[in-house]
Every structure is written in C-alpha cells, then in structure tokens.
C-alpha positions in Angstrom: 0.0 0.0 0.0 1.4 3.3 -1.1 2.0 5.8 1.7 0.9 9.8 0.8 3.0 12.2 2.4 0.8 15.4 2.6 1.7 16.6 5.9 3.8 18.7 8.0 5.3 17.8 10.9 6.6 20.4 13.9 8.9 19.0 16.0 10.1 21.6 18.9 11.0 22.3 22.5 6.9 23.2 23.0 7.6 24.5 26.3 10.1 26.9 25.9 10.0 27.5 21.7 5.7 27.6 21.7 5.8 30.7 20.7 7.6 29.7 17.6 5.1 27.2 16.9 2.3 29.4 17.6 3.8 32.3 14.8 4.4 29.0 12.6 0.7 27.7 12.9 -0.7 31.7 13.0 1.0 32.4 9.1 -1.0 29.2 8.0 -3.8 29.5 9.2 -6.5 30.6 6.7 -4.1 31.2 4.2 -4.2 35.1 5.5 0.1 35.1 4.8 0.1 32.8 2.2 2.0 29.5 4.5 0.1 26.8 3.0 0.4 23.3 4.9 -1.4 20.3 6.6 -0.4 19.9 10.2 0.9 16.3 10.9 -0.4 17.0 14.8 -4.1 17.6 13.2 -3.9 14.0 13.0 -3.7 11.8 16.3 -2.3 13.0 19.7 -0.3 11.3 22.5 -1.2 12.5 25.9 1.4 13.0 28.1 0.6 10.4 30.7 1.1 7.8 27.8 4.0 5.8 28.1 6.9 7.0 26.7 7.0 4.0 23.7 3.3 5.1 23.3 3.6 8.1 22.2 6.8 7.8 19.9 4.0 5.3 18.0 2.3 8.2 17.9 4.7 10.5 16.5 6.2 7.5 14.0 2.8 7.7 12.3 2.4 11.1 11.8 5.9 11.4 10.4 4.7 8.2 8.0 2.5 10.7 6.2 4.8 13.7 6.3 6.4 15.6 3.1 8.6 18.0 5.2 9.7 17.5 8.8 10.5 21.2 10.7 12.6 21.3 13.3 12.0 24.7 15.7 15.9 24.8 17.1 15.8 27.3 20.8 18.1 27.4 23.5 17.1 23.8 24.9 16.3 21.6 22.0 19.7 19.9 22.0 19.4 19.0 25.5 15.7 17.6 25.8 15.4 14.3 27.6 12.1 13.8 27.7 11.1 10.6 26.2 13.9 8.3 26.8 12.8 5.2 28.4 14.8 5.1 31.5 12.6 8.3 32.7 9.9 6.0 32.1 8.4 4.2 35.6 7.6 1.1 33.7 11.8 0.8 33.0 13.8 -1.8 35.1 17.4 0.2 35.7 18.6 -3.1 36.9 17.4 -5.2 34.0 17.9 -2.3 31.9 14.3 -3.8 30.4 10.9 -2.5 30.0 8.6 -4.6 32.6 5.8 -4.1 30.0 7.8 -6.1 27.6 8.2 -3.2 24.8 11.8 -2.3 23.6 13.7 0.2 25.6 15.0 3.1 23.6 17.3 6.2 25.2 16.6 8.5 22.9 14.6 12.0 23.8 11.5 12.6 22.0 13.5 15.3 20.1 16.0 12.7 19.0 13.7 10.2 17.9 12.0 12.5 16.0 15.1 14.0 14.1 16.6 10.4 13.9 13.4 9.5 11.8 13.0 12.3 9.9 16.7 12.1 8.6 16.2 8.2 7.5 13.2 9.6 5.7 15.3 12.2 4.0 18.1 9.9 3.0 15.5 8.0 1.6 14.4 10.9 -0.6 10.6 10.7 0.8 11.0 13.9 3.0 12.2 17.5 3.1 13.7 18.9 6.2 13.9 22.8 7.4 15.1 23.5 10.4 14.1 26.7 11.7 15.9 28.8 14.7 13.9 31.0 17.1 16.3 33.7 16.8 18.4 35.8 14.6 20.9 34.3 13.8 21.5 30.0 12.4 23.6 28.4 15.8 24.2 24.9 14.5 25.6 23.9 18.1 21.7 24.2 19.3 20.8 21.9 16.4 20.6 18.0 17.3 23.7 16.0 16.0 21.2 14.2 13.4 20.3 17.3 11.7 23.4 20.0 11.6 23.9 19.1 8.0 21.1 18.0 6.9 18.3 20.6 4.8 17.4 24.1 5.1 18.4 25.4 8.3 17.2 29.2 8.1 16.8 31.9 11.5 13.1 32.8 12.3 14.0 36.7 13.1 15.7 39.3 11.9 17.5 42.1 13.9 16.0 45.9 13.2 17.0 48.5 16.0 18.1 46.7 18.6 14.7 44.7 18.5 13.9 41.6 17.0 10.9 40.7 14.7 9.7 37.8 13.1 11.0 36.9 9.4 8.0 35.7 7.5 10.0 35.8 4.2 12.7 33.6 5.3 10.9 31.1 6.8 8.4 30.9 3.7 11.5 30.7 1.5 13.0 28.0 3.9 10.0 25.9 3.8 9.9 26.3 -0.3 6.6 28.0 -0.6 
C-alpha cells in the first residue's frame, strides 16, 4: 500500500519555543500570509501520561504521512530528555528492560524525531527545514542528526536593537 505524504510535521521544544510554533501555525492558518500546509499533529495526539513508547507510535505515524519535517531549534532543544525510556516508571534500571515487555529506547522525544525524519530524507521521501527562534543559524543548538542535513534558516531578523519575526525567510525556507 502506497503511503501519501501530505503533511507537516513540527517537531520543537513546545515549552520553551511555543511561541515559535504558535507564529508557525498563525502564518497558515487561513491562508491570510500565504504558509500553506497540513499539520501532521491535526492527525492523532499522545497524551502526556502515555508511556513514553506510546507516544513515539504516535509521532512515528504522523511522520509516516509527512512531506517536510521542521525542526523549531531554541536554546534547549539539544538538551531535551524527555522521552527516553529510562525516565519512564515502567523501566527496570537493573534489568535495563521494560517490565511491560516493549523495547527500551534512550533517545529523547526530540531525538527520535530527528533520527526518523533524517532516515526519511536519505531515503528521498522527506524534506527537512530547520528553523531557529532567533536571529541568527547556531548549529551547536541543532541535534547532531540534523546540523547538516536541509534548510536550516533563523526565524527573526534584527531591526533597531529589537527583534521581529522573518516571515519571508521562513516561507522561502520551507519552499513555498
């Protein structure tokens, strides 16, 4: 069965970067600035009390029917642990097992995500932009997966000691 990839899927610190995500979902919605896309979240959601496997299920299937993966980069992505399964109550530290009987997996949420979309990309079924919420492109923020892989592109520009958004960049970034 042949697998449409229509969406788009934002991956981001949504704690300290939501405001990011918000400016990225406000400039598509409606069409009212011209950012056209599908949001891959639109589709299913993981709550947070879902174990920690159960939700990257979750994600896995919305980045299934993806076309282009963004990454929002701030301050903290790099370091995210959230998501790895030793945090996870139902992981034996001794055993270094999952007492449900799922297969344990380290990696962050934020990891898994960029580890997935990057396979995808290699495998020519994905485009990747990774967008920073600042002025300026910091690779160092960026996770390891992703520092030289697509469009990496700042969300602001400087004017007068203030910054704004960059609508213009981000649109070019994303290809539309």
């Amino acid at each position: 069965m042949a697998v449409y990839r229509t969406y788009t899927y934002i991956a981001a610190d949504w704690s300290e970067d939501k405001d990011a995500v918000d400016k990225l979902k406000e400039w598509n919605d409606g069409n009212r600035w011209g950012l056209s896309f599908k949001d891959a979240h639109d589709l299913t959601q993981a709550r947070d009390s879902s174990l920690n496997c159960s939700i990257k299920t979750s994600l896995k299937s919305r980045l299934e029917v993806s076309k282009t993966f963004i990454l929002i980069v701030g301050n903290n992505t790099k370091s995210l642990r959230s998501g790895g399964c030793q945090l996870c109550d139902s992981y034996n530290s001794y055993t270094k097992s999952c007492a449900r009987g799922y297969s344990v997996d380290y990696r962050s949420f934020i990891d898994y995500e960029c580890d997935v979309a990057c396979d995808t990309y290699k495998a020519g079924k994905m485009k990747i932009v990774v967008l920073y919420n600042a002025g300026s492109i910091n690779k160092e923020k960026c996770p390891a997966t992703l520092t030289d892989v697509g469009t990496h592109e700042k969300m602001c520009y400087r004017k007068d000691g203030s910054l704004y958004w960059d609508y213009d960049a981000v649109k070019k970034a994303m290809g539309q």
